[in-house]
C-alpha positions as CSV (number, residue, x, y, z in Angstrom):
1,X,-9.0,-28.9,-45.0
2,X,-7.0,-26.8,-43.0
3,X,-8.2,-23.5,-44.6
4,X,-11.3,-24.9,-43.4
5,X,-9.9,-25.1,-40.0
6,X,-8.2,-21.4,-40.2
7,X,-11.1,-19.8,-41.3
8,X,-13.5,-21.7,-38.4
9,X,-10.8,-20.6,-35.8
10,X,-11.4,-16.8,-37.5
11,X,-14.7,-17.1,-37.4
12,X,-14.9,-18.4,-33.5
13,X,-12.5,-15.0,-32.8
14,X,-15.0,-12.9,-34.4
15,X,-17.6,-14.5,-32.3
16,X,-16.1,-14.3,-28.8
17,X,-14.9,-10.1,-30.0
18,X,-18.8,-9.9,-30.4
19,X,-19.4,-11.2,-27.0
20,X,-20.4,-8.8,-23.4
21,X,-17.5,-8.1,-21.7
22,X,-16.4,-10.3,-18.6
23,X,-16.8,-8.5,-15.9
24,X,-14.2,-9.6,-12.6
25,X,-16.5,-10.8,-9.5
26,X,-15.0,-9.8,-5.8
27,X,-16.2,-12.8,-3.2
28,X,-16.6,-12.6,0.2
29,X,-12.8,-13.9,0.5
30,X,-11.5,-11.3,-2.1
31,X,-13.5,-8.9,-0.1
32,X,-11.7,-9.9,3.3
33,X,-8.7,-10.1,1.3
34,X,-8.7,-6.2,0.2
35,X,-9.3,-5.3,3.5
36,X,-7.0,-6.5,5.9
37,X,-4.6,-5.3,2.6
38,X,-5.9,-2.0,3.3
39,X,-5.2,-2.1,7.1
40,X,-1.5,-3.1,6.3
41,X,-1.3,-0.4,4.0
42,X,-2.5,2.4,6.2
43,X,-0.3,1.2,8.8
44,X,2.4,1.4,6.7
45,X,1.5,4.7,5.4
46,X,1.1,6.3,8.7
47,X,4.7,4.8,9.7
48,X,6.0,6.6,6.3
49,X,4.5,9.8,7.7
50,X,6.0,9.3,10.9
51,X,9.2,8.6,9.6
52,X,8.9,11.4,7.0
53,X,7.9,13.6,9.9
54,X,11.8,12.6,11.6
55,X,13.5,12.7,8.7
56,X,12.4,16.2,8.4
57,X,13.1,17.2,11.5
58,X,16.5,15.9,11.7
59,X,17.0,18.0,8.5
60,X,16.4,21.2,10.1
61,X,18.0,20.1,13.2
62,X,21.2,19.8,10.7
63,X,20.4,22.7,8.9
64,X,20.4,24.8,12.0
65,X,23.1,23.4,14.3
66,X,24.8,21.1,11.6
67,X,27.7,23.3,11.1
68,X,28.9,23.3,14.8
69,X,28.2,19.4,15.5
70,X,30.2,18.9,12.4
71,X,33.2,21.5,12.7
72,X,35.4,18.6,13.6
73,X,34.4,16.3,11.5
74,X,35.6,15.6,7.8
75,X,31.8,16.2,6.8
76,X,32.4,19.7,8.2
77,X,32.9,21.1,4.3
78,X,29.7,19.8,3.3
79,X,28.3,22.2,5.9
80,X,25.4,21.1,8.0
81,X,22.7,23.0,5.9
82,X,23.4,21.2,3.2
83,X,23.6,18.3,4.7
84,X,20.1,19.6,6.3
85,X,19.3,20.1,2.9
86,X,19.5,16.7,1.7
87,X,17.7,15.0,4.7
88,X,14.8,17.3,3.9
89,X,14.7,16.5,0.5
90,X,14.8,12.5,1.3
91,X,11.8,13.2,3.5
92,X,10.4,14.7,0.8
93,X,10.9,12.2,-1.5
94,X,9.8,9.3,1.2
95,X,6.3,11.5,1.4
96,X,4.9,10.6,-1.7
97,X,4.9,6.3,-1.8
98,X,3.4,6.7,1.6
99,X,0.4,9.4,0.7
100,X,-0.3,7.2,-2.1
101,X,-0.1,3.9,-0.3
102,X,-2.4,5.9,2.6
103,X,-5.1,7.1,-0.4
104,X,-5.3,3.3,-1.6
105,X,-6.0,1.8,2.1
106,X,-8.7,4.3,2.3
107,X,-10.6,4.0,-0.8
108,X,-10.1,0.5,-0.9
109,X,-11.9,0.3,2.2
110,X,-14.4,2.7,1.2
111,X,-14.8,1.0,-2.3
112,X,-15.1,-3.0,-0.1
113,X,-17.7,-1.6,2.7
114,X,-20.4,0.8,0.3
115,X,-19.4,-1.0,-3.3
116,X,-18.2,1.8,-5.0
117,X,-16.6,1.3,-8.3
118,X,-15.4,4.6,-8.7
119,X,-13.3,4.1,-4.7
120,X,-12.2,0.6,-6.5
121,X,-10.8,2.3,-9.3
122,X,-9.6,5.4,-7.3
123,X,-7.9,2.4,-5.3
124,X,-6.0,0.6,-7.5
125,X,-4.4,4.1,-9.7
126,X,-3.2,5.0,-6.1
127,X,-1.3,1.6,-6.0
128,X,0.1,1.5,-9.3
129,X,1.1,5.1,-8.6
130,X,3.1,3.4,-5.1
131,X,4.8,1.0,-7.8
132,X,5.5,3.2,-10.4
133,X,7.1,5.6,-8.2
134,X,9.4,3.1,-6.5
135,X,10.6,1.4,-9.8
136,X,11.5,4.9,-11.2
137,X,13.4,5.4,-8.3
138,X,14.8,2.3,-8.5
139,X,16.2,3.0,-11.9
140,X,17.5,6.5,-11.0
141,X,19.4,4.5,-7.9
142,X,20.7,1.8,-10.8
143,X,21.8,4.8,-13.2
144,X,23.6,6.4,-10.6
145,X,25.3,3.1,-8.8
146,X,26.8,2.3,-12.7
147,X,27.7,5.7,-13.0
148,X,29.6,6.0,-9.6
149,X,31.0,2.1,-10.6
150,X,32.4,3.6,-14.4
151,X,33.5,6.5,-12.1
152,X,35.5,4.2,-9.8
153,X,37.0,1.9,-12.3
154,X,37.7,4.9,-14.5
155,X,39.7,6.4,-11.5
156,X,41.4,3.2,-10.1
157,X,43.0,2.9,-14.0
158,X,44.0,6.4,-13.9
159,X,45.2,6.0,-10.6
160,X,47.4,2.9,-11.6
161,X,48.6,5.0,-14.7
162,X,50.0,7.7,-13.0
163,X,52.2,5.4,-10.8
């Protein structure tokens, strides 16, 4: 009886294999949804640029008259163009998540308003692409915070060896 059973149960997988597709539906709510999403988003994104934008230019603000503001200070070594450097390459960085971000508001909008499956699916790579860059990220920043935490234990025991 329960081979019966198993092989029924195989048989009923087989069946719904066979079957269309399901397709997702998007309702009027889902619609409303998406959108206000997508003005959030491009808000968000334009702040990123904006803030991009600053970070940038205090990087070349550094890079150019870093090394006199900083003469007295014990970041003076660094030098201000490399501290210019690094400001510039954290704008940089902060770019990216926000031209994603700005590329999903606007072809989700596009893909809501005229129905285009292609925007839709344009869309939503463009958001996983805003995830997927901040959880790499993320795991770079969690790599280095246990490397600089070994580092710190590893000096504090050498440190309590040598006196």
């Amino acid at each position: 009886m329960e081979e019966n059973n198993y092989s029924e149960n195989l048989q009923n997988q087989e069946n719904l294999n066979k079957e269309e597709p399901k397709t997702l539906v998007f309702n009027l709510s889902i619609e409303d949804l998406l959108l206000e999403t997508a003005k959030w988003g491009k808000f968000l994104a334009i702040m990123g640029f904006v803030f991009t934008g600053l970070i940038v230019l205090v990087g070349l603000a550094l890079s150019v008259f870093g090394t006199s503001m900083l003469s007295n200070s014990p970041l003076g070594a660094i030098g201000g163009a490399a501290l210019g450097f690094i400001y510039m390459l954290m704008g940089l960085v902060y770019y990216f998540p926000s031209k994603y971000l700005y590329d999903f508001a606007v072809y989700i909008k596009q893909a809501v308003l005229i129905k285009d499956q292609e925007s839709l699916d344009y869309a939503f790579s463009r958001l996983k692409s805003v995830y997927k860059f901040w959880g790499i990220l993320v795991i770079i920043l969690l790599v280095f915070y246990a490397i600089a935490f070994l580092f710190g234990i590893a000096s504090a025991i050498f440190m309590s060896m040598g006196s």
